[in-house]
C-alpha positions as CSV (number, residue, x, y, z in Angstrom):
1,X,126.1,109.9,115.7
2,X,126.7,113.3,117.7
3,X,124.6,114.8,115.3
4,X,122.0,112.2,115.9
5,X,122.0,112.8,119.7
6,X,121.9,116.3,119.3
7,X,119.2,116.3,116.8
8,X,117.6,114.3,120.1
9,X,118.1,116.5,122.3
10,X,117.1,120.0,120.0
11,X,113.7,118.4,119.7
12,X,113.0,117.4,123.3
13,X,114.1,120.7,124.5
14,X,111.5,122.3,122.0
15,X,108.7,120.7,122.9
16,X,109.5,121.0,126.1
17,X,109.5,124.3,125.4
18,X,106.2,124.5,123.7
19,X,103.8,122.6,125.7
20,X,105.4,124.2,129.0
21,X,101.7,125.7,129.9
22,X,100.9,122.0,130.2
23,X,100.6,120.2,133.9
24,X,101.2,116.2,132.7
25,X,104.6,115.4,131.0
26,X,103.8,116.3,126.8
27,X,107.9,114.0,126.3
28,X,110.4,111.6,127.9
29,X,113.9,111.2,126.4
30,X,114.9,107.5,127.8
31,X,118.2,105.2,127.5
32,X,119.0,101.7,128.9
33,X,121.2,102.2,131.4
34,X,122.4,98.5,130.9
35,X,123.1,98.3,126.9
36,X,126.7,99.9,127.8
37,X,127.7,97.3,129.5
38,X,127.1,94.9,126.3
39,X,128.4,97.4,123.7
40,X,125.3,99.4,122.9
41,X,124.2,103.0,123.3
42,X,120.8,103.9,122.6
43,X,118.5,106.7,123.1
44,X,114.5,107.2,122.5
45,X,112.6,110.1,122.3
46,X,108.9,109.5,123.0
47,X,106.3,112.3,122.6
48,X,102.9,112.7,123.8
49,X,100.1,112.8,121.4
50,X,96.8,112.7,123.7
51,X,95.6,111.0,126.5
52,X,95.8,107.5,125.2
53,X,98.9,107.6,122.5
54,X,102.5,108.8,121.3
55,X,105.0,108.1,119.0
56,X,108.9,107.1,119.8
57,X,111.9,107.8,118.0
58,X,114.8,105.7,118.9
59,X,118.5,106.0,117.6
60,X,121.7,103.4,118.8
61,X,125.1,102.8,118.1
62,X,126.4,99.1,118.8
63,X,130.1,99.1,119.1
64,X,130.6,95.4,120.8
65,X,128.6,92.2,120.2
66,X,129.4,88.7,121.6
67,X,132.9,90.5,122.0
68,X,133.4,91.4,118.3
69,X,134.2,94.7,117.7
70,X,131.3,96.0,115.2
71,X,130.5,99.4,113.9
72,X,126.3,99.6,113.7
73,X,124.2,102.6,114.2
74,X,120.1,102.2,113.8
75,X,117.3,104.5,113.8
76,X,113.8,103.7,114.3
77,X,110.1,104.7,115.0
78,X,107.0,103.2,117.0
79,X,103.3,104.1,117.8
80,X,102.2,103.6,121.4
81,X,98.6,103.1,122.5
82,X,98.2,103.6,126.1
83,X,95.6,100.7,127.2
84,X,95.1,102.1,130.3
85,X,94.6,105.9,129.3
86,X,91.3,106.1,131.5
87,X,93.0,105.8,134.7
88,X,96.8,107.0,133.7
89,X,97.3,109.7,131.1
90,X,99.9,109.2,128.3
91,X,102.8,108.7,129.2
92,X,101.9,106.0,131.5
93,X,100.2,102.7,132.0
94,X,100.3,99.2,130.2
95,X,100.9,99.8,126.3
96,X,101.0,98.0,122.5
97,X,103.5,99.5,120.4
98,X,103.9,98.4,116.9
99,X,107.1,99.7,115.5
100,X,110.2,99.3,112.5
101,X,114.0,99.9,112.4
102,X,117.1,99.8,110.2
103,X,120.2,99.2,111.2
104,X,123.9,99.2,109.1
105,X,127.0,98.3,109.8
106,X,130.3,96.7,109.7
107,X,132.8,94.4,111.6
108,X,135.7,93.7,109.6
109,X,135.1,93.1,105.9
110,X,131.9,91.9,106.3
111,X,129.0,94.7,105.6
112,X,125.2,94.0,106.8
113,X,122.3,95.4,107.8
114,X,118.9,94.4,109.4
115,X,115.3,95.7,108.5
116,X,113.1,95.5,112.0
117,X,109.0,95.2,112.0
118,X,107.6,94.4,115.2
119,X,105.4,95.2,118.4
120,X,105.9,95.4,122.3
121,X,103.4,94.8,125.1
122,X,104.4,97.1,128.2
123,X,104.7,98.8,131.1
124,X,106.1,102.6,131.7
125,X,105.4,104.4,135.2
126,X,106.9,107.2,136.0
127,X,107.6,109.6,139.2
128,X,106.4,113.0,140.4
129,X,109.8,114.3,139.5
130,X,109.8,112.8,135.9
131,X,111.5,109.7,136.6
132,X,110.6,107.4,134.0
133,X,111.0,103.6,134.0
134,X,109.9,101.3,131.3
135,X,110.1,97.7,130.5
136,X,108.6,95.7,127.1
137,X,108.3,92.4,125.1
138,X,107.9,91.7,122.0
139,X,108.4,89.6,119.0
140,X,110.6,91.5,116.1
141,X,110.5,90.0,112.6
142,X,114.1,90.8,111.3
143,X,115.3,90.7,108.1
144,X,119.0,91.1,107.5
145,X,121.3,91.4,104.7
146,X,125.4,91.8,103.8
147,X,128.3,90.6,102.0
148,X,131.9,89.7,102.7
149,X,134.4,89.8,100.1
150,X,136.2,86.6,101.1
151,X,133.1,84.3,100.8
152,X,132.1,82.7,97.6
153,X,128.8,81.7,97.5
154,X,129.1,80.1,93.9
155,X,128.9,83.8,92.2
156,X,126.9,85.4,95.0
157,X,128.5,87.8,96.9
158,X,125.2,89.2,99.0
159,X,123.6,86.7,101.6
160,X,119.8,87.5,102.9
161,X,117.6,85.8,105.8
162,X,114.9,86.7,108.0
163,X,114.3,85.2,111.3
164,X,111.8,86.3,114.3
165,X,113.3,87.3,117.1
166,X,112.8,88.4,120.9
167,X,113.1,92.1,121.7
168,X,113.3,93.4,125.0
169,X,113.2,97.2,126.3
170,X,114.3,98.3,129.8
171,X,114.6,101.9,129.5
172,X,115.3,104.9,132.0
173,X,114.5,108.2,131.5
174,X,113.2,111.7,132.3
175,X,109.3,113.2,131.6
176,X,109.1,117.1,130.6
C-alpha cells in the first residue's frame, strides 16, 4: 500500500512538473477526509486532459467495516466529462464519470473480492489556492466473489452475486 501511495504521489509531482508553464490546474490529488473515521483510506489522482475531460486513478485500503476488522485494498480508474467545460475549464463544473474497480481482501478465513462498473453525476469546484472539493452519485453494479473454508455449500466452496449499489464521493483535495 506505501508503494501504491507513493506511486501516487511520483506521478502527481511529475506532471506537476511538466505542465508547470500552464496557468489552470493540469491535476488534483484528492482523499475523503471522512472515510477514516469508518475504516477506509483512499486517495485519487485525477489528471487533466483538455478543457472538457480527465481521467482518475483511485487506490484504498479498508481496514474496518460495520466494526469487523477486514484487510481490502482496491484500485480503480474513471473518465470525466466536464458538462460545463464552456463556462469552467477542466477541472471544474458539473460532470458524468463512467468508471470500474477491483477490490480483494480478507477478514478472517473468509477471502472475497468485488468487480465495480459504474458512473457518477457531480460536482467539483475548486479555489484560487487549489483547494478542491468534490461530491458525486452514482449507481455501481458490483459483482463480488469469495470463499470460506468452514462453509459447505454441498461441494462448493466459492459463492458469487452481483447486486447494484449506491456509491457516493465526497473528496478533498489539492489542484497543481
Amino acid at each position: 500500500m506505501k508503494k501504491l501511495v507513493l506511486m501516487f504521489l511520483l506521478v502527481g509531482l511529475t506532471s506537476s512538473y511538466l505542465s508547470a508553464q500552464d496557468e489552470a490546474p493540469g491535476s488534483v490529488i484528492k482523499t475523503n477526509p471522512f472515510g477514516l473515521a469508518f475504516g477506509n483510506f483512499n486517495l485519487a489522482y485525477e489528471k487533466v486532459l483538455g478543457e472538457s475531460s480527465s481521467i482518475i486513478f483511485k487506490a484504498k485500503y479498508t481496514y474496518k467495516f460495520l466494526g469487523l476488522k477486514v484487510n481490502v485494498a482496491g484500485i480503480g480508474a474513471g473518465y470525466r466529462y466536464y458538462l460545463t467545460h464552456a463556462k469552467r475549464p477542466a477541472p471544474g463544473g458539473f460532470y458524468v464519470n463512467p468508471e470500474a474497480s477491483y477490490n480483494k481482501g480478507s477478514s478472517g478465513d473468509f477471502k472475497y473480492g468485488t468487480f465495480v462498473l459504474g458512473g457518477e453525476i457531480g460536482y467539483q469546484i475548486g479555489s484560487k489556492k487549489g483547494v478542491v472539493f468534490d461530491i458525486g452519485v452514482g449507481p455501481k453494479y458490483t459483482t463480488f466473489f469469495g470463499s470460506y473454508n468452514e462453509l459447505d455449500f454441498e461441494g462448493v466452496d466459492n459463492a458469487k452475486g452481483s447486486i447494484l449499489l449506491p456509491g457516493i464521493t465526497v473528496a478533498v483535495g489539492y489542484a497543481f
